[in-house]
N, C-alpha and C positions, 0 to 999 in steps of 0.2 A: 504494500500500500504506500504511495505519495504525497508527501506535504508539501502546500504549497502556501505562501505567506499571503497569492492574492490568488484565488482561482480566475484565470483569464475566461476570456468570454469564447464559448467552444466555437470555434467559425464553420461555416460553411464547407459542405464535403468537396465542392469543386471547387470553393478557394483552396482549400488545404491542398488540393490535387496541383491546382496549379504551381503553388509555391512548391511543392517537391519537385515537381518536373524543372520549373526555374532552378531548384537548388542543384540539380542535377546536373543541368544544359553548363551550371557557373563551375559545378565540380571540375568536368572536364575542360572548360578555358579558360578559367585562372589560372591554373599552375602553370600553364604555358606562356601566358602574358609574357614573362621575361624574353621568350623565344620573338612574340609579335614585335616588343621593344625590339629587340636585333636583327630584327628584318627591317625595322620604321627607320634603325642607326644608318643599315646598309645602302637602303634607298634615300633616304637626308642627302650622303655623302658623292655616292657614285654612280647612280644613272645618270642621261643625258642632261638634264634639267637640274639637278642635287650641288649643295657646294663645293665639292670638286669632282668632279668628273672624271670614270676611271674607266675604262672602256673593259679591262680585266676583272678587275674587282665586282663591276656593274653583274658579269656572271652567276652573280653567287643569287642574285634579286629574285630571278625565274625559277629555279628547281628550289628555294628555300619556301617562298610561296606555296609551291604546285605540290611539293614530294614530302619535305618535311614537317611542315607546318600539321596539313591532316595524318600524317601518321602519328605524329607527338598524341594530337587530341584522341585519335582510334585507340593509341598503345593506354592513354589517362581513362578513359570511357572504358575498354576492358578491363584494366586491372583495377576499377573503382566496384565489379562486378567480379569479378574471376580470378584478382592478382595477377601476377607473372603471367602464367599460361593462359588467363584471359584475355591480356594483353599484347602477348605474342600473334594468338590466334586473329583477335581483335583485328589489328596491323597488316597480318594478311589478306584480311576481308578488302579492308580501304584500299589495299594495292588494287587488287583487282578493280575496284570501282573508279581510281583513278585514270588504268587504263582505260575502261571503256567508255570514259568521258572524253579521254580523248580520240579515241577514235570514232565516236557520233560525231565530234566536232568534222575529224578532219571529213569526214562522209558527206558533211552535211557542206562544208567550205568546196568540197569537189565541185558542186553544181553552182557556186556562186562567183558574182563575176572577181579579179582583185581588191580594190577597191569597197568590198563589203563583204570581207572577211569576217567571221566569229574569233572572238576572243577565246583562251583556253577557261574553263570553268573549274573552280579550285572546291575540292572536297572534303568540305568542310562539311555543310551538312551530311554527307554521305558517311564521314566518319562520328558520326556525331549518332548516326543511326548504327553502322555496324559494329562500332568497337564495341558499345555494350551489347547488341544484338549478337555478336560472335562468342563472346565470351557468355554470355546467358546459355547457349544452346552447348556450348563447350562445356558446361557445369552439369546441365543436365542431363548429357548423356555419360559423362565420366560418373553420374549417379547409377547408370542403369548398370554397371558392370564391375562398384564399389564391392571389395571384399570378395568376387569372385572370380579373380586373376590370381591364377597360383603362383606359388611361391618361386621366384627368379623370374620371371617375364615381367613384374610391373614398371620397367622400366623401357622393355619393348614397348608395349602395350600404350604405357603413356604417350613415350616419344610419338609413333607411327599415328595413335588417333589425332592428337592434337593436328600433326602434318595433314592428314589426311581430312578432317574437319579441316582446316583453314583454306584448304585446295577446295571444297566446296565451298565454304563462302564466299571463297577469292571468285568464285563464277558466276556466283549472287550476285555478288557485286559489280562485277562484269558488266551482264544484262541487265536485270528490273533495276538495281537499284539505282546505278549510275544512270540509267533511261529514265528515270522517275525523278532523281536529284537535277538532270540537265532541264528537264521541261520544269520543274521548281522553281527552279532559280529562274529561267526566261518571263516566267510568269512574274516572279517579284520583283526582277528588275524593269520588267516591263510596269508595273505595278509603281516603281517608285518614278522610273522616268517619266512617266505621264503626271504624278505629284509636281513632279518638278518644273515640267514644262507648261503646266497649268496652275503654276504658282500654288499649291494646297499643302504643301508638303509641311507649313507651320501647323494644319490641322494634326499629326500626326500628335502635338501633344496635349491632346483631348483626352489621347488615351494611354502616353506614357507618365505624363506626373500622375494622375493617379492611381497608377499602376504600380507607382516607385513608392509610395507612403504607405500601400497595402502591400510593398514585400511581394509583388507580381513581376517587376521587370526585368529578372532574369530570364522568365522562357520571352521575353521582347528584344531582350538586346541581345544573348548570347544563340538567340535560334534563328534568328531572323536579320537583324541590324549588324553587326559582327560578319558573319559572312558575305551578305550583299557590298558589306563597306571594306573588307579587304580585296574583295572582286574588284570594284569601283577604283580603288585604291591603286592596285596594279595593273591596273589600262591607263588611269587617269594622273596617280602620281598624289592623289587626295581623295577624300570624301567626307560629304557634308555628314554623311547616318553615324561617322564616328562623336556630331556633337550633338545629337538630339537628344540622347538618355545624360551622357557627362559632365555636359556641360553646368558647373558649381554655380552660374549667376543666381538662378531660381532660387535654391536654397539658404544663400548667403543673403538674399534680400528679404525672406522670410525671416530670417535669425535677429537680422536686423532691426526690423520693425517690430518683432518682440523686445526687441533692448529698448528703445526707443519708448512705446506703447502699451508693454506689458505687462503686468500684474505678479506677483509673488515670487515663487521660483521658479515660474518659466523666465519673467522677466533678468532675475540672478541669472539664472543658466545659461541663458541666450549668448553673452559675448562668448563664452568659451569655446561653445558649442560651435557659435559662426567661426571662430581660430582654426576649428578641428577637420570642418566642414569643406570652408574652402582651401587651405594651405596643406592640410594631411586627407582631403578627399574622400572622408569617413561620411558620406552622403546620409547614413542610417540616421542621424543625429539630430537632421531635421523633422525624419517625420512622425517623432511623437509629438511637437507644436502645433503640425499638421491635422493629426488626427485628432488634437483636443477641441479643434475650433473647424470641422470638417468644411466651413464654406471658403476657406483659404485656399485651400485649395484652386479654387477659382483667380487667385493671385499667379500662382503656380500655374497654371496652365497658361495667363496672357504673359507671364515672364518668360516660358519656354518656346511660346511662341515669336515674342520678341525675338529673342535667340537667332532662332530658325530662322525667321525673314533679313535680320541682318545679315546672317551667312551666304541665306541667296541672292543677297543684293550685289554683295561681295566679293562672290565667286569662291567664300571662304571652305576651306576645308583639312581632315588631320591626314599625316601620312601611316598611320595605323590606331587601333583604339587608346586611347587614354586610360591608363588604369594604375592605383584609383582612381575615380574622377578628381584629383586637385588643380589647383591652377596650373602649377609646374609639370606636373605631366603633360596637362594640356598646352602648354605652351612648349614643352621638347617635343612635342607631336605637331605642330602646327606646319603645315608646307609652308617654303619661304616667301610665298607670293599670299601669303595667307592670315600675316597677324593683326594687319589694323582690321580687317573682319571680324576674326576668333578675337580679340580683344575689347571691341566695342560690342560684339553677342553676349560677352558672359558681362561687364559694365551694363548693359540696357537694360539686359535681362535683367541684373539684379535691381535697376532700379524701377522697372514698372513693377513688379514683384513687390517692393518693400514700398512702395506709394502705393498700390490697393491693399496690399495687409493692414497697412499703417491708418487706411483709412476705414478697415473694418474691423479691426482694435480699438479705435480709436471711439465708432461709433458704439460700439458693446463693449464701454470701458467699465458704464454705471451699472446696466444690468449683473457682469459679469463679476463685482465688488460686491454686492447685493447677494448673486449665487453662491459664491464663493462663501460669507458669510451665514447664510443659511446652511448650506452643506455643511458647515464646521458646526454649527449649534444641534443641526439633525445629527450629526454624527457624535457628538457628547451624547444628546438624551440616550438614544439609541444604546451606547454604550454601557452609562447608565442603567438602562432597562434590562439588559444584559446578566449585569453582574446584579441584579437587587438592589441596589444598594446608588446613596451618592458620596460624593469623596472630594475634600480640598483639591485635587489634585484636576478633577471634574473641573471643580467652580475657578480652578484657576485658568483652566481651558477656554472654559465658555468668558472666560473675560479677556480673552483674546492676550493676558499681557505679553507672550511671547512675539518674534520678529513676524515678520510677514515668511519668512523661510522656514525658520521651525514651526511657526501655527501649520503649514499649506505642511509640511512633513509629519506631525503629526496628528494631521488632518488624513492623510494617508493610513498610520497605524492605527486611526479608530474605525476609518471605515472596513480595512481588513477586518479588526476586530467583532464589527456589531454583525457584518456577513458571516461569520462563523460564530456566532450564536457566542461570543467571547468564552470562546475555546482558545483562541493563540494567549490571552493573556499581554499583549502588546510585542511580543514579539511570534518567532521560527521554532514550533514544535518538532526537533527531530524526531525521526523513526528509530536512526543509528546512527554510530560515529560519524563525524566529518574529517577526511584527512585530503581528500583532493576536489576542488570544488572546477567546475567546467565551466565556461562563459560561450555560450551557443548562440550562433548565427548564419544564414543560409550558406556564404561561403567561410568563415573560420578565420578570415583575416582582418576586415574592420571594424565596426561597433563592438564585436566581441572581444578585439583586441583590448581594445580600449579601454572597455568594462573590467577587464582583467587586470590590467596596468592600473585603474584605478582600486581595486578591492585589496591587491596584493599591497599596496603600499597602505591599505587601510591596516590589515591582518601583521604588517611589519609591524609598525607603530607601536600597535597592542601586544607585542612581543609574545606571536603569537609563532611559533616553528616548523611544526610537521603536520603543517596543511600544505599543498602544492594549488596551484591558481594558475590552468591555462583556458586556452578557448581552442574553439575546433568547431569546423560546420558541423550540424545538426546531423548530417547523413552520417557524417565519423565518430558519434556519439555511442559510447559503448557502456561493459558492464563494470567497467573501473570506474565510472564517475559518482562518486557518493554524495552530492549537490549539483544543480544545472541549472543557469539561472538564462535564461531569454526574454526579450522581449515579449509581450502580452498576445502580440500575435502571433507567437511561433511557439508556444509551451505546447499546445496541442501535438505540433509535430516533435517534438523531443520527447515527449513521454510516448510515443509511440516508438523511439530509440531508444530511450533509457527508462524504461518502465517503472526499475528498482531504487529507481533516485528519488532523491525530496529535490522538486523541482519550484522555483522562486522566478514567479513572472514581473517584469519591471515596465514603467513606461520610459525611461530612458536614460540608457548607459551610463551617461557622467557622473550624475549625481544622485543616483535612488537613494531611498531613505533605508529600504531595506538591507544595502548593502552594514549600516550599522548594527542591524538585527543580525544577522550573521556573522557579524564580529562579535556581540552579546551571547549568543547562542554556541557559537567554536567555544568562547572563554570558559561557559557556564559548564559546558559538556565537560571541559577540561583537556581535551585535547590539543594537545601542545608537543 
C-alpha cells in the first residue's frame, strides 16, 4: 500500500496514455541529443553555407544524418525494451528500412525530370517504430523456448535467433514499413509546407502550449516536429519546427508577470523559477502557474504564436533541435543568417505573453486575495473539525499572522490534512524506511533534476546521511525506490512503476512545502 502527502487528481485514461507514449517517443531522443548537437556542430562549421567551409569534412553531414543518427534512436528504443539484444536486433530492423527508403526514392526520382528530384528521407520515425517493435517481438519469442534449450546450445541458440529474427525484420523494414514511413512523412511535410505557405503555421500553437503544461508535448515534438525538422534541416541548412515547442519567450513572460502581479508564493517563486526556465531551459517550471490560473494559458498560446510569425517573417530558423529549451542552446543552434529573427521570437514572444498574463492577474488580483483567504479559513475549520477539537495553534492560523509564504505553505499542509480525514497529522505517514528517495519526470533530466538538487541540499543541512536523492524518468522507475515524489500530474503514472513506494505528488519543483515534510519524517523515522 502507498502514501501519499496529496493524492493527485486521477487523470484521464487517454491522457495518461498519451503522456506515456510522449514519455517514450523523449526516452528514445534525448539520450541522443548530444549526437543531434554534433551533427548541428558539423553543419554550423563545414557545409557550403557554414562558417568555414570544408568540402572534406562537409562529408561526414550526409551519412551522420541518414545512417547514424536512426540507428542510435533504433539501438535506444530496443534496449529501452529488450536491453543489448533488443537493441542489436532493434538496429537491424532500421537498416533494412533505411535501405528501402532509399530505394523508393531512387524509383521514384527515375521517372522525374532533374530539376525535381526527391530529397533522401531520414528514418527516424521508422526507427522510432522498429527499434522497440524488434526488440518486443525479440522478447517474446526468446519466451516461447525459455528453459527449454539444453544444456550447451544456449549460446547457439541465442546467437542464431536473435540473427535470424533481425534478418526478418530487417525485411519488415524493407517493404511496409519504410513504404509507410516514406508516404508519412510526404504527407506531413506536405502538411507543414502548405502551413507555411498559407501563413497558418503560428496556428500550430493552439495546440502545442497547451499540450506542454498538460505534460502532452513529447508525442508533438519528439514524433512529429523532431523528425520533419531534421529532414527540413538537411535540404535547407535550418528549420523553423525546431522553435515552435523551445522556444523559452512564452514561459519567461508568464514567470514574469507573476513576479510582477502575483500573489503569495507563486509571486516569491516566480523570479527563480523564470532564472531556471529561461537560462537552464527547465521548461516544466512554468506550468504549474499555468495550471493554477488555467485561462493563461490563452497568454501562452498569443506569445507562441508571436514567436512563430516572427520566424516566418524572418526566414528564421535552428540548424538542429535545441535541447533543453534554454536560450543558449537556442542561440548555439540558430543558422547564421538567422539570429535577429530567433532573437526578436523569443523577446516578443515573451513580451505579449507577460502583457496579457499581467493583465489577467492583474484583473483577478481582488477576487483571487479574497479566495485565497477563504480557502485558508475553510481549511482551518475543516481541520479543526477533523481533529474535534480547536487549538492556539488553529487561532493563530486563522489570524493569518504568518508571511504570505508560510500562510499559502501551510495552507497547503491543512488542506492535505482535512482531505485525509486528519490522518497525516501535518505531515508524511510512512509505510517503511526511507533510504533513497526518486524525483520522477517524463524524461529524468529536468524539473526532476532540479527537485533533486533542491531536497538533497534540504536532507544535507538537517545532517541527514544514508538517504541517497536522484531523479530518473518515470518509465526507469523501479523497485529500489523507497519514496517518489512527481509532479501532481504524473503520480498516476509512477505508481503504476513503483507501486511499492510512498509516492509525494507536488505542484512545483522549486519550492514544495512538502519537501520539508520529508525532511520531518526521514528525521523522525530516524534514518540516518
Amino acid at each position: 500500500m502507498t502514501t501519499t502527502s496529496a493524492e493527485a487528481k486521477r487523470p484521464g485514461g487517454a491522457r495518461v496514455h498519451v503522456q506515456r507514449f510522449g514519455t517514450f517517443l523523449s526516452g528514445m531522443i534525448m539520450p541522443n541529443i548530444p549526437a543531434l548537437i554534433a551533427w548541428g556542430i558539423f553543419t554550423a562549421f563545414f557545409i557550403p553555407v557554414g562558417w568555414t567551409p570544408n568540402a572534406d569534412l562537409s562529408t561526414i553531414v550526409g551519412p551522420f544524418i541518414h545512417y547514424l543518427l536512426p540507428i542510435l534512436i533504433a539501438y535506444t528504443g530496443g534496449h529501452m525494451v529488450y536491453g543489448v539484444r533488443g537493441g542489436v536486433v532493434g538496429t537491424i530492423a532500421t537498416f533494412g528500412a533505411i535501405a528501402g527508403s532509399d530505394l523508393l526514392i531512387a524509383q521514384e526520382n527515375a521517372t522525374l525530370p532533374e530539376d525535381n528530384q526527391l530529397g533522401q528521407i531520414h528514418m527516424f520515425i521508422g526507427a522510432m517504430i522498429l527499434g522497440p517493435l524488434a526488440a518486443w517481438t525479440m522478447k517474446r519469442l526468446d519466451a516461447l523456448w525459455d528453459g527449454k534449450i539444453k544444456a550447451g546450445f544456449e549460446m547457439l541458440v541465442n546467437m542464431f535467433s536473435a540473427g535470424i529474427w533481425g534478418f526478418v525484420m530487417a525485411i519488415v523494414g524493407f517493404y511496409p514499413v519504410a513504404w509507410f514511413v516514406n508516404g508519412l512523412m510526404n504527407v506531413l511535410g506536405a502538411a507543414v509546407n502548405w502551413l507555411v505557405e498559407t501563413n497558418l503555421l503560428p496556428l500550430t500553437s493552439i495546440i502545442i502550449e497547451p499540450a506542454k503544461v498538460l505534460f502532452l508535448n513529447n508525442a508533438i515534438n519528439h514524433g512529429v516536429l523532431t523528425p520533419l525538422g531534421i529532414t527540413q534541416a538537411a535540404e535547407e541548412g535550418k528549420s523553423i519546427l525546431f522553435l515552435l515547442e523551445a522556444n523559452p519567450g512564452p514561459g519567461v513572460g508568464l514567470l514574469l508577470a507573476f513576479t510582477f502581479f502575483g500573489i503569495g508564493a507563486a509571486k516569491a517563486s516566480a523570479p527563480g523559477a523564470a532564472v531556471i526556465q529561461f537560462f537552464g531551459g527547465i521548461h516544466e517550471v512554468y506550468f504549474p502557474f499555468a495550471l493554477m490560473k488555467p485561462i493563461l494559458i490563452l497568454a501562452l498560446i498569443a506569445g507562441g504564436m508571436t514567436g512563430v510569425t516572427t520566424n516566418m517573417l524572418f526566414d528564421a530558423g535552428l540548424r538542429a533541435p535545441a535541447a533543453p529549451g534554454s536560450i543558449f542552446a537556442v542561440l548555439a543552434q540558430t543558422a547564421s543568417d538567422s539570429y535577429l529573427g530567433v532573437i526578436l521570437s523569443v523577446i516578443l514572444s515573451a513580451t505579449v505573453t507577460f502583457v496579457i498574463a499581467g493583465i489577467i492577474l492583474r484583473a483577478t488580483r481582488r477576487r483571487d486575495l479574497a479566495a485565497e483567504a477563504d480557502r485558508f479559513a475553510a481549511a482551518v475549520s475543516q481541520t479543526e473539525a477533523n481533529k474535534g477539537k480547536s487549538s492556539a495553534a488553529m487561532d493563530a492560523l486563522r489570524a493569518r499572522t504568518a508571511s504570505e509564504e508560510e500562510a499559502e505553505a501551510a495552507l497547503d499542509r491543512l488542506e492535505t490534512e482535512a482531505e485525509t480525514g486528519g490522518q497525516l497529522q501535518g505531515g508524511i505517514v510512512p509505510t517503511h524506511p526511507v533510504h533513497n528517495v526518486v524525483f520522477a519526470c517524463d524524461a529524468g533530466m529536468g524539473s526532476s533534476a532540479m527537485g533533486a538538487s533542491v531536497l538533497r541540499n534540504k536532507i544535507k543541512k538537517a545532517g541527514i546521511e544514508d538517504v541517497t536523492v536522484t531523479n530518473k524518468a518515470i518509465a526507469n522507475l523501479d523497485a529500489s525506490a523507497d519514496l517518489v515524489i512527481t509532479h501532481q500530474d504524473l503520480t498516476e503514472r509512477a505508481r503504476l512503476q513503483s507501486p511499492d513506494a510512498i509516492h509525494v505528488s507536488v505542484d512545483n519543483f522549486m519550492n514544495s512545502p512538502k519537501y520539508d515534510e520529508i525532511v520531518t519524517m526521514i528525521q523522525a523515522e530516524g534514518v540516518r
